[in-house]
N, CA, C and O atoms as a Tripos MOL2 file, in Angstrom:
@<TRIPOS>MOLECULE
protein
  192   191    48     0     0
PROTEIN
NO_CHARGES

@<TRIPOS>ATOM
      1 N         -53.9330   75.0770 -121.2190 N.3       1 UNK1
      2 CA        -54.7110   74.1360 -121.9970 C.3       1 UNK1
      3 C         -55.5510   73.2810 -121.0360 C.2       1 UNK1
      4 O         -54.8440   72.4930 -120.4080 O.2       1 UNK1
      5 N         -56.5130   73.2310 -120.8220 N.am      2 UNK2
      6 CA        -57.7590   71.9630 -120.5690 C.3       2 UNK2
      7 C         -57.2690   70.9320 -120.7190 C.2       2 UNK2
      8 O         -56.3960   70.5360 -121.4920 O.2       2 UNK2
      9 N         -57.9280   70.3940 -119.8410 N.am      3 UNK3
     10 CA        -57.5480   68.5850 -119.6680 C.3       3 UNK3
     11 C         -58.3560   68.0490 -120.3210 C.2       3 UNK3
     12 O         -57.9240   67.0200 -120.8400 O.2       3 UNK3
     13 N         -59.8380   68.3900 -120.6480 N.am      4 UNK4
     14 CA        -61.0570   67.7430 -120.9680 C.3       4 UNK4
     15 C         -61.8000   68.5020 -122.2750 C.2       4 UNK4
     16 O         -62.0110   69.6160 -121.7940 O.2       4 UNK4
     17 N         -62.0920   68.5230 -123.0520 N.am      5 UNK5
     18 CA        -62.7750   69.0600 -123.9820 C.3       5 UNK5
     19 C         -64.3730   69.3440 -123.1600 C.2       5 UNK5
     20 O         -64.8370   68.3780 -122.5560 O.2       5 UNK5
     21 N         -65.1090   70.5550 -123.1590 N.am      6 UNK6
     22 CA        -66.5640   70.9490 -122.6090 C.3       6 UNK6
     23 C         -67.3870   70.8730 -123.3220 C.2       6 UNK6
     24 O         -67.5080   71.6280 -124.2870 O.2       6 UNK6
     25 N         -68.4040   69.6660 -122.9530 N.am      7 UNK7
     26 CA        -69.1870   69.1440 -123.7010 C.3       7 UNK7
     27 C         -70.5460   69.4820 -123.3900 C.2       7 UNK7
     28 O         -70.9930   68.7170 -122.5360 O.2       7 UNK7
     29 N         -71.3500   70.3350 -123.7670 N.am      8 UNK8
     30 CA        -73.0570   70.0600 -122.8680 C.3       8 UNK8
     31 C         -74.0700   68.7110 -122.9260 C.2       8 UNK8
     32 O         -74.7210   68.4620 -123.9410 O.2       8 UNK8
     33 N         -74.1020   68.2220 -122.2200 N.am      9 UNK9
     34 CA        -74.4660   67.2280 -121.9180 C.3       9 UNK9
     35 C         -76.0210   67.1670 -122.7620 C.2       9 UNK9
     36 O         -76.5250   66.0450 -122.7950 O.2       9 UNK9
     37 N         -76.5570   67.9440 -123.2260 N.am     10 UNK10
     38 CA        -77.2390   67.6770 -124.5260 C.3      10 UNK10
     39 C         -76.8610   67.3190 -126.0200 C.2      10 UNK10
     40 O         -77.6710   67.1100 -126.9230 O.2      10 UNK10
     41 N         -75.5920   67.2910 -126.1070 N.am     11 UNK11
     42 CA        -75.0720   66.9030 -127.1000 C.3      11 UNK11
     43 C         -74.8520   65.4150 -127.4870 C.2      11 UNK11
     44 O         -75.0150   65.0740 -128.6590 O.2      11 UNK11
     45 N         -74.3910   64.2900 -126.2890 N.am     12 UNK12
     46 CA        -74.3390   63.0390 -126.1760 C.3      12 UNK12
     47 C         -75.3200   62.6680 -126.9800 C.2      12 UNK12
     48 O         -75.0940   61.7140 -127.7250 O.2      12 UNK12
     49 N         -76.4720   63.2440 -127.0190 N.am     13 UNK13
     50 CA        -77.5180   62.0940 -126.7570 C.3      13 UNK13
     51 C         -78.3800   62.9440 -128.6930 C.2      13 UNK13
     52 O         -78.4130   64.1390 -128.9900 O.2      13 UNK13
     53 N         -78.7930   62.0050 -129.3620 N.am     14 UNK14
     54 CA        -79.0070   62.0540 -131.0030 C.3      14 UNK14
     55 C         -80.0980   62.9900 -130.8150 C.2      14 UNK14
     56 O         -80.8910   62.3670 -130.1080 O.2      14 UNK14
     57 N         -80.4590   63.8430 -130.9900 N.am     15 UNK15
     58 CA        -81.6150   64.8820 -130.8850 C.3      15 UNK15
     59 C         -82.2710   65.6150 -129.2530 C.2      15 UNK15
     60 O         -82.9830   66.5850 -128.9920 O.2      15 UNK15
     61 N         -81.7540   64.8190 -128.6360 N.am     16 UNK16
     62 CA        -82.0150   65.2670 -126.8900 C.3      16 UNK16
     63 C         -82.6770   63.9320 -126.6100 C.2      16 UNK16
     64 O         -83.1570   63.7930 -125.4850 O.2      16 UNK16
     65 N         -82.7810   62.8110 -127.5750 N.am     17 UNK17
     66 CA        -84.1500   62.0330 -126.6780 C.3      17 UNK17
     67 C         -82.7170   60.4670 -126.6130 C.2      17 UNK17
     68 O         -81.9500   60.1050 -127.5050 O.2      17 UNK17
     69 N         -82.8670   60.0020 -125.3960 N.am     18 UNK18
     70 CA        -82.3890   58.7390 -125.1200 C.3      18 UNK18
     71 C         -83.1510   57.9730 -125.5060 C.2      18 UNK18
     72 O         -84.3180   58.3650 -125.5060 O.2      18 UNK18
     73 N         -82.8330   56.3050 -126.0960 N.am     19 UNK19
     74 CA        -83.5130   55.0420 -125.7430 C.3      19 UNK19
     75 C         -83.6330   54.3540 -124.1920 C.2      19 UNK19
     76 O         -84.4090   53.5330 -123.7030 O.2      19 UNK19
     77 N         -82.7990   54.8950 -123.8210 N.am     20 UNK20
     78 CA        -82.1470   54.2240 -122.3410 C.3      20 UNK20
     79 C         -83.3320   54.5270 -121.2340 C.2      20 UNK20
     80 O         -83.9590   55.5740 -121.0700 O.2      20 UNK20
     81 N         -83.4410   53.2170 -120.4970 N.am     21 UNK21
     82 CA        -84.6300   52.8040 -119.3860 C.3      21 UNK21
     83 C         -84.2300   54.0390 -118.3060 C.2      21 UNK21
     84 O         -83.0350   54.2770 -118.1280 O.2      21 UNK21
     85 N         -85.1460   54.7330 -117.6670 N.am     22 UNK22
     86 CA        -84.9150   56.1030 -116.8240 C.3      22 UNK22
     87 C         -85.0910   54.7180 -115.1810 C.2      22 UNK22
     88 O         -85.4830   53.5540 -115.1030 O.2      22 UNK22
     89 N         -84.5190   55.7860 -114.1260 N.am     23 UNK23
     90 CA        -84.3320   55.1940 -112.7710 C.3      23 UNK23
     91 C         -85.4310   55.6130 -112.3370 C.2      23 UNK23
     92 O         -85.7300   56.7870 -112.5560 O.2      23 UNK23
     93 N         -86.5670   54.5230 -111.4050 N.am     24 UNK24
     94 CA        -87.5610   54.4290 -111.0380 C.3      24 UNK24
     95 C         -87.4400   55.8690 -109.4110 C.2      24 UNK24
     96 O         -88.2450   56.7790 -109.2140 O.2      24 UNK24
     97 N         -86.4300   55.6060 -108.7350 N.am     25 UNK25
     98 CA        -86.3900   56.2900 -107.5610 C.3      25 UNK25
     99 C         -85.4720   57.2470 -108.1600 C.2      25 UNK25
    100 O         -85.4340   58.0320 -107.2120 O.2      25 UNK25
    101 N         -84.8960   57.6340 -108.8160 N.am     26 UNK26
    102 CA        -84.1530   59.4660 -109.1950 C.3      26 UNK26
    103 C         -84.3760   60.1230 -110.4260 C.2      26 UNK26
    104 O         -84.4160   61.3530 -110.4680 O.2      26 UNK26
    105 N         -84.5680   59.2170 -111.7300 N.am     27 UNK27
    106 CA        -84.8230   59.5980 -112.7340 C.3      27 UNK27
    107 C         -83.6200   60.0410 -113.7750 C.2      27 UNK27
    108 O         -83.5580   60.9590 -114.5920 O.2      27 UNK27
    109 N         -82.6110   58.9130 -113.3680 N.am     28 UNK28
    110 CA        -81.1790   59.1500 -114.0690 C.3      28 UNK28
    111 C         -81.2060   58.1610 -114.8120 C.2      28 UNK28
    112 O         -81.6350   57.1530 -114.2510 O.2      28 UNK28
    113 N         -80.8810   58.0260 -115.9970 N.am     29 UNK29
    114 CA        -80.3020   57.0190 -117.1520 C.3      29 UNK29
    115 C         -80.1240   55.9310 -115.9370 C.2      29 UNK29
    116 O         -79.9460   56.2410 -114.7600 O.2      29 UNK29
    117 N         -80.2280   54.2660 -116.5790 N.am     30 UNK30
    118 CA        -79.4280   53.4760 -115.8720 C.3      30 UNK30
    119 C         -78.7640   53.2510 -117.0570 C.2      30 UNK30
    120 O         -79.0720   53.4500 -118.2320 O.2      30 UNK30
    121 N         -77.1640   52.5010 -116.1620 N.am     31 UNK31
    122 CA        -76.1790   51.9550 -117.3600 C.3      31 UNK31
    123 C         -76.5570   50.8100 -117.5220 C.2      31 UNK31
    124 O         -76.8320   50.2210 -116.4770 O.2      31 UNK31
    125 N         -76.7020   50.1590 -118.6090 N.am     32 UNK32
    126 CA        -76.7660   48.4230 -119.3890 C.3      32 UNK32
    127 C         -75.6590   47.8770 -118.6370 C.2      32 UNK32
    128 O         -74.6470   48.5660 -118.5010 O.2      32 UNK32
    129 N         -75.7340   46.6630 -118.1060 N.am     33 UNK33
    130 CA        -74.4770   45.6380 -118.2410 C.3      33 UNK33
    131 C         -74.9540   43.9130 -118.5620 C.2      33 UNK33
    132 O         -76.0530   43.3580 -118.5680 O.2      33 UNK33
    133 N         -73.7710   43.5000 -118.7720 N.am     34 UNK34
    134 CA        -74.6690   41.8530 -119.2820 C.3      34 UNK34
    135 C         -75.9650   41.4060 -118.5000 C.2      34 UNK34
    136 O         -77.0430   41.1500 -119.0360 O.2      34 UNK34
    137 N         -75.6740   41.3490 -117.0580 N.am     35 UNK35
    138 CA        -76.8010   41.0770 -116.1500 C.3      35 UNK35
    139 C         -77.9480   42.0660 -115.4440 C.2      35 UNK35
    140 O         -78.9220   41.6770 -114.8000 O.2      35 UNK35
    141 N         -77.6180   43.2870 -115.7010 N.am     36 UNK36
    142 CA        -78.2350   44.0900 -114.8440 C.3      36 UNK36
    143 C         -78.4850   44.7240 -115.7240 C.2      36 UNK36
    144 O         -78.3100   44.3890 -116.8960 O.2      36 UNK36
    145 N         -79.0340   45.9710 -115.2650 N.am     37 UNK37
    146 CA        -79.0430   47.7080 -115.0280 C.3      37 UNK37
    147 C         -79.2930   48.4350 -113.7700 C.2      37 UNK37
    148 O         -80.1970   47.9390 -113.0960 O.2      37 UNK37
    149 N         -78.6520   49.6220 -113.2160 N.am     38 UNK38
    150 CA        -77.8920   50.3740 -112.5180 C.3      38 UNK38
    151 C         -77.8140   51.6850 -112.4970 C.2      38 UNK38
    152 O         -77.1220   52.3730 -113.2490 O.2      38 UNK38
    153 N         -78.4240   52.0060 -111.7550 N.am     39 UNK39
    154 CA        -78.3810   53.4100 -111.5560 C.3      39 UNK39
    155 C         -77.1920   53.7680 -110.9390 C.2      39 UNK39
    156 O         -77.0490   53.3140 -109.8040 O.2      39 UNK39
    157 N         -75.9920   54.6980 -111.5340 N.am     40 UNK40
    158 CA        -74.7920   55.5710 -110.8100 C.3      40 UNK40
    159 C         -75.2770   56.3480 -109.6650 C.2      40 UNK40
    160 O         -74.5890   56.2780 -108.6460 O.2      40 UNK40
    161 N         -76.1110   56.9230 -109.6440 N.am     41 UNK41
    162 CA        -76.6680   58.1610 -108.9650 C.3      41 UNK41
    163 C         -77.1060   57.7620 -107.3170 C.2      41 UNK41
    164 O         -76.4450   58.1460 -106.3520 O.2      41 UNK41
    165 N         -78.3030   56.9500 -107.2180 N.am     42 UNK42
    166 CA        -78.4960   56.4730 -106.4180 C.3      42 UNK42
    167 C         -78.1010   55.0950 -106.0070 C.2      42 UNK42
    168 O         -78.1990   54.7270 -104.8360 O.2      42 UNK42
    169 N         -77.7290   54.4590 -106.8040 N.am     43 UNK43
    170 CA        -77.3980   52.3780 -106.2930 C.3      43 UNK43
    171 C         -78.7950   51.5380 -106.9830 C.2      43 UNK43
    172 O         -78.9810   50.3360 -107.1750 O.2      43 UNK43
    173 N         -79.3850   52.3590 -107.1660 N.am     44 UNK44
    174 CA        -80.5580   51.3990 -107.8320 C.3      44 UNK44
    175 C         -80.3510   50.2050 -108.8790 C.2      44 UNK44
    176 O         -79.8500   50.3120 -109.9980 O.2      44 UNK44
    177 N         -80.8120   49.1210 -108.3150 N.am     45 UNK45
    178 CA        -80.1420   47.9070 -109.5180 C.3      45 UNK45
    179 C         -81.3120   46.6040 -109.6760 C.2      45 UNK45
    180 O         -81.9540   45.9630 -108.8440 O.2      45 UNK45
    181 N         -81.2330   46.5720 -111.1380 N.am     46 UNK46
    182 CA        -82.3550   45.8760 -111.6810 C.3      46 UNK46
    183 C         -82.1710   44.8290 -112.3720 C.2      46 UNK46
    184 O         -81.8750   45.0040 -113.5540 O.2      46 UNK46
    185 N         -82.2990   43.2810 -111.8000 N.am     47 UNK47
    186 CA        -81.3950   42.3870 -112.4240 C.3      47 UNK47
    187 C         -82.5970   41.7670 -113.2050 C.2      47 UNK47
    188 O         -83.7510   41.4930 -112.8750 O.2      47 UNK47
    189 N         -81.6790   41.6160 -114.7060 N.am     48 UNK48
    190 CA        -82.4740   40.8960 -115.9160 C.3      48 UNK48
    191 C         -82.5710   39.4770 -116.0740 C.2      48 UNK48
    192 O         -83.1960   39.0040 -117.0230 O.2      48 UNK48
@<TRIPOS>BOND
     1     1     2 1
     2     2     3 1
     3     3     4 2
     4     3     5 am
     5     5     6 1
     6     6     7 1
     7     7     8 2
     8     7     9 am
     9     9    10 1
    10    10    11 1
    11    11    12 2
    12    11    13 am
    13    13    14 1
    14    14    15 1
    15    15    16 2
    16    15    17 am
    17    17    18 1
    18    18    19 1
    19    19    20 2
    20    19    21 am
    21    21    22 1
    22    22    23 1
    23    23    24 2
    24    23    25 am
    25    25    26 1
    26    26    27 1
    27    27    28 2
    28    27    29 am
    29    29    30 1
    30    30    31 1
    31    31    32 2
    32    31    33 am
    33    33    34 1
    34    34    35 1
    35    35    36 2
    36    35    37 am
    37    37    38 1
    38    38    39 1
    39    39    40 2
    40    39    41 am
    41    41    42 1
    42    42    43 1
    43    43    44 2
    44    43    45 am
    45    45    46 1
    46    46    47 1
    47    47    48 2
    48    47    49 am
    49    49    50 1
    50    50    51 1
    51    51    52 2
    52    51    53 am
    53    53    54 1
    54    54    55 1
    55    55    56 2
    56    55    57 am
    57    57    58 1
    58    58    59 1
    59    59    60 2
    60    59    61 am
    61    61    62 1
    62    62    63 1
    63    63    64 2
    64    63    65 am
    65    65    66 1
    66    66    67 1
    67    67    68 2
    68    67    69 am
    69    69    70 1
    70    70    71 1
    71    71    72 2
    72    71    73 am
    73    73    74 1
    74    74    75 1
    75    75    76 2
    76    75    77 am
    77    77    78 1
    78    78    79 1
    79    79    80 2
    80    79    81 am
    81    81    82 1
    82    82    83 1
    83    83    84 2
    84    83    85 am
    85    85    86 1
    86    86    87 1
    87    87    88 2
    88    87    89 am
    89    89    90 1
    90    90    91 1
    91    91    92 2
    92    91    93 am
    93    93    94 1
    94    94    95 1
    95    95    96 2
    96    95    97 am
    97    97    98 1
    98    98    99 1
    99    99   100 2
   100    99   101 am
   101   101   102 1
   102   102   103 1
   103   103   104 2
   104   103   105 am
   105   105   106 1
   106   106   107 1
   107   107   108 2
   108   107   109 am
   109   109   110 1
   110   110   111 1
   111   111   112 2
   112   111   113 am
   113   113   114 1
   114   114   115 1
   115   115   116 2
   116   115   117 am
   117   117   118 1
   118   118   119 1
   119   119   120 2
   120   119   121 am
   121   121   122 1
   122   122   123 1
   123   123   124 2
   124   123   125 am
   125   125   126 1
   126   126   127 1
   127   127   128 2
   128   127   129 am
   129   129   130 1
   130   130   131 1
   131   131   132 2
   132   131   133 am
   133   133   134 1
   134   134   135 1
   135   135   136 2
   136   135   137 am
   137   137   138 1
   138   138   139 1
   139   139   140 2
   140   139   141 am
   141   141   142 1
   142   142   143 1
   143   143   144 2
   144   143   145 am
   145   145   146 1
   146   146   147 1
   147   147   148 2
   148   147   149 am
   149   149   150 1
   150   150   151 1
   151   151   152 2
   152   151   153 am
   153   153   154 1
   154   154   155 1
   155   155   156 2
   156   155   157 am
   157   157   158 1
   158   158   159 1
   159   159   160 2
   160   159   161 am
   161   161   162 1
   162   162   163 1
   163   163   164 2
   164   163   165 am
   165   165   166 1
   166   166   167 1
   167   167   168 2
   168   167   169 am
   169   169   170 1
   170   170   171 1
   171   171   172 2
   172   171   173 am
   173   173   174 1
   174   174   175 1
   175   175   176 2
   176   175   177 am
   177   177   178 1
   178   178   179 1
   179   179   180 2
   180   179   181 am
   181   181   182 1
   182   182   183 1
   183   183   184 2
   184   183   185 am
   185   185   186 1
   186   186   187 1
   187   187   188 2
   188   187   189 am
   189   189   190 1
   190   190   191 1
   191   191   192 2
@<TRIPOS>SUBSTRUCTURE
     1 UNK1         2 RESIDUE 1 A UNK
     2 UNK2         6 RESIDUE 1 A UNK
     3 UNK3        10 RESIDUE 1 A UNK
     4 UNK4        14 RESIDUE 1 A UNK
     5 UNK5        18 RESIDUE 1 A UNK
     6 UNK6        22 RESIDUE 1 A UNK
     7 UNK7        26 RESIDUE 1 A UNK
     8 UNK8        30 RESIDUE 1 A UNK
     9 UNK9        34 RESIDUE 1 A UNK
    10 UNK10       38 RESIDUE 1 A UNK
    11 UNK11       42 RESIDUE 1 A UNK
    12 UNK12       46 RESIDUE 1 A UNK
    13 UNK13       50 RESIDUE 1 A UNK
    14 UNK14       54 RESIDUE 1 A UNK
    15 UNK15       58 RESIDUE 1 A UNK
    16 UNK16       62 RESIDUE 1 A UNK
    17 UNK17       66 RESIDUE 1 A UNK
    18 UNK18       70 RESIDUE 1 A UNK
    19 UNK19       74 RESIDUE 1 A UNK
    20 UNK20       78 RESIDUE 1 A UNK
    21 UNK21       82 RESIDUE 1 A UNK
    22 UNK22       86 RESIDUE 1 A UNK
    23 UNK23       90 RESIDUE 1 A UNK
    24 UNK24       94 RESIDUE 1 A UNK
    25 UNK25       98 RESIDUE 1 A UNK
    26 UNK26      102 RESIDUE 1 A UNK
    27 UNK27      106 RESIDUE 1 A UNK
    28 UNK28      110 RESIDUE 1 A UNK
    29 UNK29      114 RESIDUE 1 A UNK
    30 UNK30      118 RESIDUE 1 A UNK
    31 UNK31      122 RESIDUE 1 A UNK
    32 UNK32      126 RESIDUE 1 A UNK
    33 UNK33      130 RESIDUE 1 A UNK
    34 UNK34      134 RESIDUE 1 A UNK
    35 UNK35      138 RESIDUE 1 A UNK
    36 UNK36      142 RESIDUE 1 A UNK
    37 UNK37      146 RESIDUE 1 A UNK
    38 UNK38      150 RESIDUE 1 A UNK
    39 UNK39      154 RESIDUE 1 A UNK
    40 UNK40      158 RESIDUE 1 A UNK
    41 UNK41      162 RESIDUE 1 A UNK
    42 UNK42      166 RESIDUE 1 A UNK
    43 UNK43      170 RESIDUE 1 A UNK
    44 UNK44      174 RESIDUE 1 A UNK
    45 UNK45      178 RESIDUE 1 A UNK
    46 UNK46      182 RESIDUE 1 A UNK
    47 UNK47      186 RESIDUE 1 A UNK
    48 UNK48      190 RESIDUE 1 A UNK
């Protein structure tokens, strides 16, 4: 048995299209947080 259920990562997201602000230097989703946003990928961070 799998640990994880296999998800394609086109599925997350409501028709393929995000709302979410893209990363200026990689072009990855940033994550929201109260003060920021943040790119995982590279460190990129954009304070609001």
């Amino acid at each position: 048995m799998a640990k994880h259920q296999k998800v394609q990562i086109w599925e997350k997201y409501d028709g393929g299209e995000s709302a979410g602000e893209k990363c200026p230097r990689c072009g990855s989703f940033l994550a929201e947080h109260e003060d920021r946003k943040s790119c995982g990928k590279c460190g990129y961070t954009k304070h609001s």
